[in-house]
C-alpha positions as CSV (number, residue, x, y, z in Angstrom):
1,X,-13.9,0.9,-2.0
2,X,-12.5,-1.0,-4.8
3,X,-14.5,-4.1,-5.5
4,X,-13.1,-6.7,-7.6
5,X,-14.3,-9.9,-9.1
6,X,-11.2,-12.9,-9.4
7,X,-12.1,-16.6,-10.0
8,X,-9.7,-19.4,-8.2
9,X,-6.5,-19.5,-9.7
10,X,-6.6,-15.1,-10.1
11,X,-5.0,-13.0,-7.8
12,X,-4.6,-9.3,-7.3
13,X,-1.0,-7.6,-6.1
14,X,-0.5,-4.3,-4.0
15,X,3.3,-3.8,-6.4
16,X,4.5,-1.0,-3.6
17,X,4.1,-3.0,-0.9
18,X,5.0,-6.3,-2.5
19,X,2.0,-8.4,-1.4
20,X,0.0,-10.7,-3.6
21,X,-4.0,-11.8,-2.9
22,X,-4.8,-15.2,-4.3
23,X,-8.0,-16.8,-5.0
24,X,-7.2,-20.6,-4.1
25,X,-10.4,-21.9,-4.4
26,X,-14.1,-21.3,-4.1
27,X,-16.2,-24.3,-2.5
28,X,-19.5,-25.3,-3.4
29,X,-21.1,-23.0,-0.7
30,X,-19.5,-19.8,-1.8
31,X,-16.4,-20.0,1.0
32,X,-13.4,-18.2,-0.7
33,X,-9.9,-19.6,0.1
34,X,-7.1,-17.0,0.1
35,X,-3.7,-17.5,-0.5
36,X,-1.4,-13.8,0.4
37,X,2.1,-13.4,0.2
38,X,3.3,-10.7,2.3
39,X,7.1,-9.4,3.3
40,X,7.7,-11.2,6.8
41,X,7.1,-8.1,8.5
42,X,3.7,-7.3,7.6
43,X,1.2,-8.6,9.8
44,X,-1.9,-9.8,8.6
45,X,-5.3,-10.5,10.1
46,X,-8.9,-11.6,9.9
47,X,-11.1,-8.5,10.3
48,X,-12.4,-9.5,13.7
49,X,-9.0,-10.8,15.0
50,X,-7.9,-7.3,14.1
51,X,-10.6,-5.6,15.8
52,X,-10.3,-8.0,19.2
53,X,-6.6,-6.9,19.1
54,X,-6.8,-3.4,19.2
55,X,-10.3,-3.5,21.5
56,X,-7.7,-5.7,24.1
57,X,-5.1,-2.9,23.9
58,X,-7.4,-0.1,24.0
59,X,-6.5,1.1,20.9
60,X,-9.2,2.6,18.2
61,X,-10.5,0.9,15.6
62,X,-12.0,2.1,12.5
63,X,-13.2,0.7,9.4
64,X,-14.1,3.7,7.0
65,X,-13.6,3.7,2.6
66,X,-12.3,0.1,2.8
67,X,-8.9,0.5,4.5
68,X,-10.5,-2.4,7.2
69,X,-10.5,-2.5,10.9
70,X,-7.3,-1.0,11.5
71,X,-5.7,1.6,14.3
72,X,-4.0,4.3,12.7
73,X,-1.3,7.0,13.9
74,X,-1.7,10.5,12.6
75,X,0.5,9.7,9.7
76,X,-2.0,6.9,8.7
77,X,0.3,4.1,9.0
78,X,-0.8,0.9,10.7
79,X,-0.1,0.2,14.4
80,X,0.6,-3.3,15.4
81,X,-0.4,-3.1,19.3
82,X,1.5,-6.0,19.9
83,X,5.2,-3.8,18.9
84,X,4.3,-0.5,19.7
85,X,2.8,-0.5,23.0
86,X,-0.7,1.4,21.2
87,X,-1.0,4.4,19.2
């Protein structure tokens, strides 16, 4: 897992897949606000949304060497339950 330390206004950027992470701002209790830009037709999720999603479609999830909470096809790309009816 990468770990990486950004103060508000820093972002980091994933070039291939053209989405952007933003710090917007870090509140006096140590909540972090995001700010992603994404192509329209990548979904993204909180962690447990992601997880309740897949557990209501029946669909595995697993979480291993940072890639998340996500369900994955043999290929390794990302199944949104929601479009294609489950892995």
């Amino acid at each position: 897992m990468l770990k990486l330390r950004r103060y508000a206004g820093e972002s980091i950027v994933f070039p291939q897949a053209d989405i952007e992470v933003a710090v917007s701002a870090v509140d006096r209790d140590g909540t972090v606000h995001l700010s992603i830009s994404a192509p329209n037709d990548v979904d993204v999720y909180r962690r447990e949304v992601w997880i309740a999603i897949c557990r209501d479609e029946g669909l595995p999830v697993t979480g291993g060497r940072g890639r998340g909470s996500h369900a994955h096809r043999s290929d390794d790309r990302v199944v949104d339950p929601r479009t294609t009816g489950g892995a």
